[in-house]
N, C-alpha and C positions, 0 to 999 in steps of 0.2 A: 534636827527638827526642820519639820520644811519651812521656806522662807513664804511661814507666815508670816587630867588626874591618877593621875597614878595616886595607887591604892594601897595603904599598909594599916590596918586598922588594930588598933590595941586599947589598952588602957589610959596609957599614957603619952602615945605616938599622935603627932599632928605632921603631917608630912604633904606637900603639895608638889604639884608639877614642876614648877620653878624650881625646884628642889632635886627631884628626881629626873628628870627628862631636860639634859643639856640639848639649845639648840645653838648653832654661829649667827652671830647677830647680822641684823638684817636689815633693810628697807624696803620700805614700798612706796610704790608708784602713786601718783596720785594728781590734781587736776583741776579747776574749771572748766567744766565744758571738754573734757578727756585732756586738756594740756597739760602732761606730766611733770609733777615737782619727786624732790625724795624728802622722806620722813622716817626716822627712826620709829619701827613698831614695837612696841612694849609686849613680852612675853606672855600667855593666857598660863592663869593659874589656878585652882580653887586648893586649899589647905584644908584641916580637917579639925573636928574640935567633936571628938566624941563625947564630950562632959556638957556638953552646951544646957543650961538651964531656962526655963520659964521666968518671971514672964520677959518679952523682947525690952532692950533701954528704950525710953518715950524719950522723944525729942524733946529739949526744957520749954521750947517756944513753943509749944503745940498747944493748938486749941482744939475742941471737940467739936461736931455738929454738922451740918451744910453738905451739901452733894457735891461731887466730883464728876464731871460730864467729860466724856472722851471722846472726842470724834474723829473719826477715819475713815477713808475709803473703801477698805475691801470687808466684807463679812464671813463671819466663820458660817460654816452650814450647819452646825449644830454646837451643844455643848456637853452633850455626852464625855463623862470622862474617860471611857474606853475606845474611843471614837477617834477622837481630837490629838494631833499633831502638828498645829500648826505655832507660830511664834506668838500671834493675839491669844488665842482661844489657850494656848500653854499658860501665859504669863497670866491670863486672867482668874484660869483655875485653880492655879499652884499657890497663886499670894493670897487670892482673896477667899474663895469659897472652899478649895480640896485641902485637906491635909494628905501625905503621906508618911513614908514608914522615915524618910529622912527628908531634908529639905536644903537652903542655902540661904546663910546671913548676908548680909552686905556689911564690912566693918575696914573705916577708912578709905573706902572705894576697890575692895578686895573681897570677891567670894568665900565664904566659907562654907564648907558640908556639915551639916548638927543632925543630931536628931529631933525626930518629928514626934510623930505618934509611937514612936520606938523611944527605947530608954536609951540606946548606945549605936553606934552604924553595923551592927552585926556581927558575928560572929565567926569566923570563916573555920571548917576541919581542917586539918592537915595537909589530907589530898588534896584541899581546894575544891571540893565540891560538891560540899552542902554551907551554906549561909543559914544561920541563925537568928533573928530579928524576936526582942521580947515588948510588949506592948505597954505601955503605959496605962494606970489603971483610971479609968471615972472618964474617958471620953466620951463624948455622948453626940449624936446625931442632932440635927434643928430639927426633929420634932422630939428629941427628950427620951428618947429609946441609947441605949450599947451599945457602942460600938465593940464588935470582938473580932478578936483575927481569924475566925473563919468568913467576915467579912471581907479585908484583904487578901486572903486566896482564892475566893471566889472572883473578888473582881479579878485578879489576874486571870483567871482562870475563860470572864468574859471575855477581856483582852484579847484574844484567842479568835470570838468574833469579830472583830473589828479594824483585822490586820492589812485590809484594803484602804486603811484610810491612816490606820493607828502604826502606832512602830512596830518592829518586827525581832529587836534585840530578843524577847522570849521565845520566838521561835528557833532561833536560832543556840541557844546558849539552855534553856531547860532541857532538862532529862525526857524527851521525848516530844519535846515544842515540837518537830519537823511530823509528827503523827496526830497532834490534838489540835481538833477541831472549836474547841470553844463546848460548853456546857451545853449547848441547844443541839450541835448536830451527836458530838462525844461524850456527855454524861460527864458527870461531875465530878468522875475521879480521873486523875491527872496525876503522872508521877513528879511534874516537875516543883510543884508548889505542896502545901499542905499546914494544918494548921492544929496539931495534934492537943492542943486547949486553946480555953476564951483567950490567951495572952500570949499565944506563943508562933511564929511563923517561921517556918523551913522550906528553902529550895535549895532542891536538889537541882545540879547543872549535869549536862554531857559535857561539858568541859570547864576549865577553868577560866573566872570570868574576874577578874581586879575589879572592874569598872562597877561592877553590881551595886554597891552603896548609891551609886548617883543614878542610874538607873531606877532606884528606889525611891527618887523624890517626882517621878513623874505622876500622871494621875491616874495612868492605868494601876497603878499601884494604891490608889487610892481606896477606900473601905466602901463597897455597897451591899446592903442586905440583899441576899436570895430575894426573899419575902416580896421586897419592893421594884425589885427587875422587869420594866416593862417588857423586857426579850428587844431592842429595836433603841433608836437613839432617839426614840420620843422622852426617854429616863432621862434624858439631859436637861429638859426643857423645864422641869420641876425638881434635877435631882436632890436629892439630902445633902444638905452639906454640912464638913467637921470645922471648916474655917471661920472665923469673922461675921463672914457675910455668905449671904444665901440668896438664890435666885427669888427674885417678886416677881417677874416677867420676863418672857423669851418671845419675841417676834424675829424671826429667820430672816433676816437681809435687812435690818429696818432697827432693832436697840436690845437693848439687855438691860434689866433695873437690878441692882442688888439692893438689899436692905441686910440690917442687922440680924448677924443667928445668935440668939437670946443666951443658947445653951453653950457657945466658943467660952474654953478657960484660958482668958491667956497667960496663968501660970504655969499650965503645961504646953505653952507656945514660944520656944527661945524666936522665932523668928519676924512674928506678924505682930500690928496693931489697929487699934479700931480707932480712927480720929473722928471718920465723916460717918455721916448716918446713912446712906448709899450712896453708888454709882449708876452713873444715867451713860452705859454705850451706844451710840449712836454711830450707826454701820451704815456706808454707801455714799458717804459725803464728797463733794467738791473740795478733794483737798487746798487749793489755792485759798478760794472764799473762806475756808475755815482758818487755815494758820492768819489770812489778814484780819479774819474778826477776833481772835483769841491777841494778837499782837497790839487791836486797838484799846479791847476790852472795856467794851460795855456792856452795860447790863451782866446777863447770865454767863458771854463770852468769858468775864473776869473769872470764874473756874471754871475753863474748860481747858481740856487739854487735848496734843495730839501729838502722835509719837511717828509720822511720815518725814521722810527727807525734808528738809528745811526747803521750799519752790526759789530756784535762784533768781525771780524776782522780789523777794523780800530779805537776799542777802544783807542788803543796804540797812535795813533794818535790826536786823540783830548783831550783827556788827557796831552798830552806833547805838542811836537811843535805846531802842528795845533789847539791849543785850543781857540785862537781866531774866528776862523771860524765856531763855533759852539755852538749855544743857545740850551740849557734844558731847560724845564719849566714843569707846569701840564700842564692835558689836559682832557679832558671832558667823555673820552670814556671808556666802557669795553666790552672788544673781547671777543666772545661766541663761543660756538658750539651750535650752531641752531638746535632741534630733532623737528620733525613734532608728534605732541602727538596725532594726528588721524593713525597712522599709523604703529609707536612705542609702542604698550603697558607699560603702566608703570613699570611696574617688568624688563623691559628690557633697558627701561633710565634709573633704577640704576644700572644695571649690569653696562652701556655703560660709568658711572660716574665712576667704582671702574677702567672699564678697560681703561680709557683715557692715551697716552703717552705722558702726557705732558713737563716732563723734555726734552724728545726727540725730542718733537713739537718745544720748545722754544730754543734749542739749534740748531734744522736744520733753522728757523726763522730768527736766527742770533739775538737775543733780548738778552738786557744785561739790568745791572740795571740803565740805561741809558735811555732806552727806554722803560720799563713796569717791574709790579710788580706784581705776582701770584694774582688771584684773588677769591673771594670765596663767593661775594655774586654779585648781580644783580647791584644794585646800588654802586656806587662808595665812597668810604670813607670821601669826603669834602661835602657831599651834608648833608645838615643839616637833621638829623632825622635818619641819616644811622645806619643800628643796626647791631651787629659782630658777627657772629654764623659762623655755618661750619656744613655741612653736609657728612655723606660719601663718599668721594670720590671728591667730589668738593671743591678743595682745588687749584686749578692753576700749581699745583706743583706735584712730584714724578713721577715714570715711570707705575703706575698702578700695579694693582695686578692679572694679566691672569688667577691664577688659583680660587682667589676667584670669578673671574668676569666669567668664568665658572660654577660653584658650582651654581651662580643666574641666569645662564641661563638653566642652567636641572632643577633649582623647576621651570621655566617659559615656560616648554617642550620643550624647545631647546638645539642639540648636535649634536655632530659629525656625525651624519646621517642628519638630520634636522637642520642645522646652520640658526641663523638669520641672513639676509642681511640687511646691509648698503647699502644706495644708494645717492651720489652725485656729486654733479657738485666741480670742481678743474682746476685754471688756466693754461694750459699747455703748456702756452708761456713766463713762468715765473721762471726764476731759484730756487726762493726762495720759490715759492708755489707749485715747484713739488717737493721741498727737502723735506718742509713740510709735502705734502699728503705722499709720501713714509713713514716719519718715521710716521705718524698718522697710515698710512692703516698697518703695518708691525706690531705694537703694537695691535691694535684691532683684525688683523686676529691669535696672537697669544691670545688673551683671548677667542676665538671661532667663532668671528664673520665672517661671509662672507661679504667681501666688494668689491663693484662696484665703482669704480670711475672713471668719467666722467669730460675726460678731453677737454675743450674747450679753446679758445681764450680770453684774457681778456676784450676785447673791446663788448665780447657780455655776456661775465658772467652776467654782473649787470640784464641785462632782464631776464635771465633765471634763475635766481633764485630767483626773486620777482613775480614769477609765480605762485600762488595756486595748480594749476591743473598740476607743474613738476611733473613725474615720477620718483621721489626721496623722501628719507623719514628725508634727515638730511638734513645742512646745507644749505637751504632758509635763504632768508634775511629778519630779517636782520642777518648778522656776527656779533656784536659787536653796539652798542647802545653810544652815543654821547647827553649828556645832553642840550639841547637850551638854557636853561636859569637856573641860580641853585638853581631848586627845583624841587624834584620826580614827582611833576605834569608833567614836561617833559621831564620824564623818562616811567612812567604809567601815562596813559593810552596808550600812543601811539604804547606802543611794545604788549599789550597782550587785549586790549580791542577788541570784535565780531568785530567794527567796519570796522578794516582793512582786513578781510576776505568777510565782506558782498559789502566792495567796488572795490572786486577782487584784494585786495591785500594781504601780508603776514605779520606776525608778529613771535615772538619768541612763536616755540609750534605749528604755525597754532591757535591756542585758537579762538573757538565761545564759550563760556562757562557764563550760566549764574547766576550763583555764581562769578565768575571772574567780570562779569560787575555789578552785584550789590555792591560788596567790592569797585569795583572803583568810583561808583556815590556815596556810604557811603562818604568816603573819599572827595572827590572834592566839596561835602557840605560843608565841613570845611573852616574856615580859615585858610592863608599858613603858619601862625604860627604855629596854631594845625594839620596841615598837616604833617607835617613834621616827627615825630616818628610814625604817622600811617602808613605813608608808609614804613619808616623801617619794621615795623612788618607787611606788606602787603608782602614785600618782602619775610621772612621769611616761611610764609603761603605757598605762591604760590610756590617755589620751593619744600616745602616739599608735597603738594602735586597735584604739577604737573610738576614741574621739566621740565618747558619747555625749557630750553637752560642750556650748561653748562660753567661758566664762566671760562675765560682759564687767561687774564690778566689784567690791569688796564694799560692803555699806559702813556705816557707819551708826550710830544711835544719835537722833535727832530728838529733842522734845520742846515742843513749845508751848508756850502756857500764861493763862491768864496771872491778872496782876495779886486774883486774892487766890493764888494756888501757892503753896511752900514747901519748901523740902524735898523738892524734886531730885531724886539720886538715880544718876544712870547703875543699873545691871551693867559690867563689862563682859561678862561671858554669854551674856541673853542679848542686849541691845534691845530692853524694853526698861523703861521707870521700872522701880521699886514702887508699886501703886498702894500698898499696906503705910508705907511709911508718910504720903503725901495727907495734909489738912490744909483747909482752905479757912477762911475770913468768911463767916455762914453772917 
């Protein structure tokens, strides 16, 4: 998921990663201000609990009532659930408003896969290549209509439009993903999905796919009627929702209101609860100003919350008094700098790696070792198979070397008459992201580079740089990559496979390459046991030679929160709140 499991399904089988996919234990790097410490990384897991029933355990302290207000800096550009990929817009729809065909508990600070809107995680043939999925009966829509599973194939089937923006797993893994176009250009029949009664779902794959159950708790998987299909991601901004809560209002760069869906049963919900009577997001914010108003917590600030780095001027703060107000935990993701490799020549993405300022990146950020930790490869340290190397220069850390990163741009024809240019997009309604681009642009233009940066609004960044055809040559999206489930299958393919370029979208590098996409169908032949060190050493490969992004940190999950907010539980495989679970002091 952009930085917004091994699989054996039965009756009685609950099997997790930790289980099935050995890695050698590890450390990682980590910091104030890029100053690297080590810390033992805890293994990513999620286990499986096909029996999981309705309704989810209620916290015994929990009161009902009162809003929950979130605020944060960057906004999603819509809420479409066929649309959306990003880490907010995921977490917001999956807990609060979307049901899916499966989903994920949190029990003792451990992931669990359950079923959703399904009765059990599916059912796999023989050959591994049809999934089976049976519906649970009497779900119903917020406005009081059926849900049926020709709803859920349908919307997968939207999916299909929206893969510029949305993930790309079904193109790649359906029985004919790499030909269908989506309902609007390809018609409605599609071999890879189908939904032969009101209760019943089947996909058919081209290949065999383990991971599919978790794939299934996303929201392109989520149920929309034909009937109500605006055709366009205006459907997000009123969609129907099966969860909780249901859109009251959508304003694009600016809040999102949830109120109560009357018709949610949380008998048929093992995962969600209703405590507060909406959510107030609030997108675009001054992250500083807000974590110090929710810290002091007055007035409205006492529920509100925000789930950004911890600003390492308020370290002092939650460390001492304010340290109840504040959960750490993992988190899923590692932040890149994105180079476009059709545009950059290679001898010039390692100059761009020797001349990165990254101590000064991470210090203008305000990131402490609270919030992330120097990173140096692709894949994240808990993810099973993760292998430890270092290349020059990509290390997360130090302030670069301008004059060697010079010296690699004259053997690569370029200097002070001839400078190569940088070219991209930077937030410039954002305190924190023009500190940033300063101390970035000021380090690179002393290693030689010419840099353009291009500053716009936050509320429209997301589309402009998930654009192929930008007129820039660095940082497209994605920024920084977000595991869906823990295992490199959903890390690779989805950041560097042809696919998301031929469906006008982008990936780390821009990469159509195909060596790139035959190492990746090598690999996903595998079992997700033996997946797992191949991808390490896929990893390894492909930076060295193609160095399509450069990893800056591994984040961490930060939340801070007012005084009447409760039961704040990090996600360790998302590194977002469990926001279903949280009640306030209304």
């Amino acid at each position: 998921m952009r930085w917004t499991h091994v699989l054996a399904v039965g009756a009685v089988a609950s099997i997790g990663l930790t289980a099935a996919c050995s890695a050698p234990s590890k450390t990682a790097t980590g910091g104030s201000n890029g100053n690297a410490t080590s810390a033992p990384v805890e293994q990513a897991g999620a286990s499986l609990d096909p029996n999981a029933k309705g309704p989810a355990p209620r916290d015994a302290n929990a009161k009902n009532g009162g809003t929950l207000t979130v605020s944060y800096s960057t906004s999603p550009s819509s809420m479409d659930p066929s649309a959306q990929f990003y880490q907010d817009s995921g977490a917001i729809m999956t807990q609060l408003t979307m049901r899916s065909l499966t989903t994920f508990v949190n029990r003792g600070g451990k992931e669990v896969l359950v079923p959703d809107l399904a009765t059990d995680l599916g059912q796999v043939s023989s050959d591994r290549l049809t999934w089976t999925f049976k519906l649970k009966s009497g779900i119903k829509y917020s406005d009081g209509s059926a849900v049926s599973a020709k709803d859920v194939a349908y919307a997968v089937k939207r999916s299909f439009a929206f893969t510029a923006t949305g993930p790309t797993y079904q193109v790649d893994f359906l029985k004919d993903g790499d030909k269908y176009q989506g309902p609007y250009k390809s018609g409605d029949t599609f071999a890879g999905v189908e939904a032969p009664d009101d209760s019943t779902v089947v996909f058919h794959l081209s290949k065999p796919w383990e991971t599919l159950p978790y794939f299934t708790t996303f929201t392109q998987v989520s149920p929309i009627p034909q009937a109500k299909d605006t055709k366009d991601e205006s459907y997000g901004d009123k969609a129907l929702a099966t969860g909780p809560y249901v859109i009251d209002s959508f304003t694009q760069g600016s809040e999102l209101k949830l109120k109560k869906n009357p018709y949610w049963d949380p008998n048929s919900d093992p995962a969600r609860t209703q405590y507060v009577d909406g959510y107030d997001f609030k997108f675009g914010t001054d992250t500083v100003q807000t974590q110090t108003a929710i810290l002091a917590s007055n007035g409205p600030d006492a529920t509100t919350l925000n789930w950004e780095g911890i600003d390492s001027s308020l370290v002092s703060q939650i460390e001492g008094a304010k340290k109840s107000q504040f959960v750490e935990g993992p988190s899923s993701c590692t932040v890149t700098q994105n180079l476009d490799t059709r545009k950059i020549p290679m001898p010039v993405r390692k100059a761009l790696a020797v001349a990165m300022p990254w101590d000064a990146m991470t210090k203008a950020a305000g990131l402490s070792t609270h919030s992330a930790s120097p990173a140096h490869t692709l894949i994240p340290p808990q993810i099973p198979g993760w292998l430890d190397y270092t290349l020059d220069g990509v290390t997360g850390q130090g302030n670069g070397d301008p004059a060697k990163a010079k010296e690699m741009l004259s053997a690569a024809g370029y200097g002070a008459d001839k400078p190569f240019e940088l070219k991209y997009y930077y937030t410039n309604d954002d305190p924190i992201a023009q500190q940033t681009n300063q101390a970035k642009k000021q380090g690179l233009e002393a290693a030689g580079f010419k840099v353009t940066d291009l500053g716009v609004p936050g509320k429209e960044r997301r589309k402009l740089i998930a654009d192929p055809n930008a007129q820039t040559n660095m940082g497209q999206s994605p920024a920084g990559w977000c595991f869906d489930w823990p295992s490199a299958d959903s890390i690779f393919p989805p950041t560097v496979a042809s696919t998301q370029l031929k469906q006008g979208g982008t990936n780390w590098g821009d990469l159509s390459d195909s060596k790139v996409d035959a190492e990746l169908a090598r690999i996903s032949k595998l079992s997700i046991a033996d997946q797992g060190p191949e991808w390490g050493k896929f990893d390894k490969w492909l930076m060295e030679n193609y160095l399509p992004a450069l990893p800056w940190y591994w984040d961490k999950s930060n939340i801070v929160f007012g005084t009447k907010v409760h039961n704040v539980i990090n996600d360790p495989n998302h590194g977002t709140p469990i926001l279903n679970s949280i009640w306030v002091d209304s």
